[in-house]
C-alpha positions as CSV (number, residue, x, y, z in Angstrom):
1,X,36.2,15.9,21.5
2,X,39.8,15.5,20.0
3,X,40.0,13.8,17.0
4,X,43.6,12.9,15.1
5,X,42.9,12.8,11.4
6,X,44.9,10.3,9.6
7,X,46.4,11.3,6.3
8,X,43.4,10.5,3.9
9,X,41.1,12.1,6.7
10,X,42.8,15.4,6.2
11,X,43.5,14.9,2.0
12,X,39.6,14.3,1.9
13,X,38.6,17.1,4.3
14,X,40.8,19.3,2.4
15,X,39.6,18.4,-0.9
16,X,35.9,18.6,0.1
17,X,36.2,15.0,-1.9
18,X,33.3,13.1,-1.5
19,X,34.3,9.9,-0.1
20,X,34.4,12.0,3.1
21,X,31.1,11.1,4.8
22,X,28.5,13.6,5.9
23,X,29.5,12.1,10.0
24,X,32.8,12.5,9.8
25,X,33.5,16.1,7.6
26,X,30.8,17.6,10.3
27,X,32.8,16.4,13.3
28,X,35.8,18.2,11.7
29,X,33.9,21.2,10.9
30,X,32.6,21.8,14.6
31,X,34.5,24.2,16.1
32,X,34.0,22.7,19.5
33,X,36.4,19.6,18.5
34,X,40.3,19.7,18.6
35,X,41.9,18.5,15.1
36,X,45.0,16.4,15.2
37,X,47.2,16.2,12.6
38,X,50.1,13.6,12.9
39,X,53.7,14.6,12.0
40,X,53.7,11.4,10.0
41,X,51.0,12.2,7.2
42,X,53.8,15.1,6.3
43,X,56.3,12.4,6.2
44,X,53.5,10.2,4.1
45,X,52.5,12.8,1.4
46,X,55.9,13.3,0.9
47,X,57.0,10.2,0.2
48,X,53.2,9.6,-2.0
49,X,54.3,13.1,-3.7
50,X,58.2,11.6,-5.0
51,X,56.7,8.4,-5.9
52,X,54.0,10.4,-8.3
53,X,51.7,8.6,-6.4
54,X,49.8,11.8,-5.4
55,X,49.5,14.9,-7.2
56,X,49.2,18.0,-5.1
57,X,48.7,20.3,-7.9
58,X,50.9,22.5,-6.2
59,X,54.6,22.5,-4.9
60,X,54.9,19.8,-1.6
């Protein structure tokens, strides 16, 4: 299966954050799916990121 993770799909994966459910972090995990990552969630956390909207904790 191919699944295209939009940008909070991706922020929550990558955070482990909770509000991820148990479905969806599994489907991401299983190495027999193809993850999708849109050009445009770059383009979105970098806009989140100059408004201070959205703290990285690191460097964007």
């Amino acid at each position: 299966m191919t699944l295209l993770l939009d940008t909070h799909a991706f922020l929550w994966f990558w955070w482990a954050d909770p509000q991820m459910s148990a479905k969806a972090m599994a489907a991401i995990c299983d190495p027999s799916n193809r993850k999708l990552i849109s050009p445009a969630s770059a383009w979105e956390i970098a806009i989140k990121v100059s408004r201070k909207k959205l703290d990285l904790g690191a460097p964007y």
